[in-house]
C-alpha positions in Angstrom: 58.3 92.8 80.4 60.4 89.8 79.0 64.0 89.9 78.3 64.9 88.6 75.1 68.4 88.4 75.0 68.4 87.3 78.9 70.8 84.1 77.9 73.4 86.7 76.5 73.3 89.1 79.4 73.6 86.9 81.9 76.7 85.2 79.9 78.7 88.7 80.0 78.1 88.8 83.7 79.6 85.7 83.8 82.5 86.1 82.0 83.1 89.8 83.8 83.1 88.2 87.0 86.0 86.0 85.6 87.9 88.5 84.2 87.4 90.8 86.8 88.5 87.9 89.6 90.7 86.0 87.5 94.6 88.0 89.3 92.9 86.4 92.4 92.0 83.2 91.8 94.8 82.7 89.6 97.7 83.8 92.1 95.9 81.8 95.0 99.2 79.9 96.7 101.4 80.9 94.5 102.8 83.3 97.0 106.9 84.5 96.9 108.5 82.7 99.9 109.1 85.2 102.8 112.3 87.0 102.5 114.9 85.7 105.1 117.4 88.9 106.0 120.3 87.8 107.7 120.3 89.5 110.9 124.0 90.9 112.5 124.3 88.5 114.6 127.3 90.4 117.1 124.4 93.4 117.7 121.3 92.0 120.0 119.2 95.3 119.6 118.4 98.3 117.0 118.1 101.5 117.2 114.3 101.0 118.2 112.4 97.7 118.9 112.6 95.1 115.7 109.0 95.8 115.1 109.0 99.6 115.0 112.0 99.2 112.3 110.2 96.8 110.5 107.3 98.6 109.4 108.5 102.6 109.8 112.1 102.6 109.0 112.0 104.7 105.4 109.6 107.3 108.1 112.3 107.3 110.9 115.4 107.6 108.1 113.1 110.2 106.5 112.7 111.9 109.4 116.4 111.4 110.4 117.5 113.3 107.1 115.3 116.1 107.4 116.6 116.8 111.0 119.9 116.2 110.1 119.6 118.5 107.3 117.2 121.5 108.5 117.9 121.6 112.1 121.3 120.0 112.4 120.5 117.6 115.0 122.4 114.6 114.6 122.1 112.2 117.1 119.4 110.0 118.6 118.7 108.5 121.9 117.1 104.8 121.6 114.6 103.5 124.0 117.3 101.8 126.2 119.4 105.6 126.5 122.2 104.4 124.6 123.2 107.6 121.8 123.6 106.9 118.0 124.3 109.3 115.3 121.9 110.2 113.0 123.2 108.3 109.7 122.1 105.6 107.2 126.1 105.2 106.5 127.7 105.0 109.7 124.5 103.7 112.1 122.0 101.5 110.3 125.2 99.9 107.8 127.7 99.6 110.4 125.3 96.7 111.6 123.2 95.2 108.7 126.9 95.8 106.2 125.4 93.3 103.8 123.1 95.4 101.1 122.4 92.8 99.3 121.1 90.3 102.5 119.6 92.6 103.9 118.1 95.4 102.3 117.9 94.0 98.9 115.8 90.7 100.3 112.6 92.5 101.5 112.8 95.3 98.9 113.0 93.1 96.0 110.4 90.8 97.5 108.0 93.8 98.3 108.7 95.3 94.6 110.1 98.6 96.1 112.8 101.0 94.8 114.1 103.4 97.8 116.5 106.1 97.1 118.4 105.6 99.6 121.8 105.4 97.4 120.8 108.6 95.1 122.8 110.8 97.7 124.5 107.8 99.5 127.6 105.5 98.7 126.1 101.9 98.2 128.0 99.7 100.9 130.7 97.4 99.3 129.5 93.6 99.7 131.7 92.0 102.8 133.9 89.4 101.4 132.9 86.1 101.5 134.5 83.3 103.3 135.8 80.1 101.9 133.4 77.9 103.3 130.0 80.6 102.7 131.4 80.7 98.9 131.6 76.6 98.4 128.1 76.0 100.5 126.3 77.8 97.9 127.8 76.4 94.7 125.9 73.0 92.9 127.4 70.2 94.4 128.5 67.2 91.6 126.6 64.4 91.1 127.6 61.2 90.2 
């Protein structure tokens, strides 16, 4: 049995695999730089280890909100014994007060959309201070 029209089939393959790998190949080191959240710096630890938080935080406030909710049970005991209350508001934004350096970086970065501030009030920004304010605007040159 010959193939014919070999030279043509083998050319679609060709330009499948392309298409089909191109996003790869294409995006290869062109990676968004890591988002830098600026960390309280008065606070030296969470709720639960920095790892824990890192990857199952929307679980635990998930979890936080249902028992909260259903079963009224509003406070938590950390791994070190010390209490907190059960609230986004008043626990997790009394430390991180900065939305938009802290939440906002990794969200915005990972291309997510929580709902945290459906039900919420979104934290006003702190202030900035003089010096914070003139380090980030264009310096003149001359």
């Amino acid at each position: 049995m010959k193939l014919y029209d070999s030279g043509k089939i083998i050319t679609g393959i060709v330009i499948f695999v392309i298409l089909m790998t191109f996003p790869f190949w294409f995006n290869m080191g062109r990676a968004a730089p890591k988002p830098d959240p600026k960390l309280p710096k008065n606070v030296k630890n969470c709720v639960l280890p920095k790892d824990t938080i890192k990857t199952s935080h929307m679980q635990i406030l998930n979890n936080w909100r249902d028992e909260v909710v259903r079963d009224n049970k509003r406070s938590f005991v950390a791994f070190d014994g010390k209490h907190f209350d059960k609230s986004l508001s008043n626990t997790c934004m009394k430390c991180h007060s900065s939305k938009k350096q802290f939440c906002d970086q990794c969200h915005n970065y990972l291309k997510v959309t929580p709902y945290c501030w459906d039900c919420h009030i979104e934290p006003k920004e702190p202030k900035e201070s003089k010096e914070t304010a003139e380090a980030k605007e264009p310096k003149e040159t001359k």
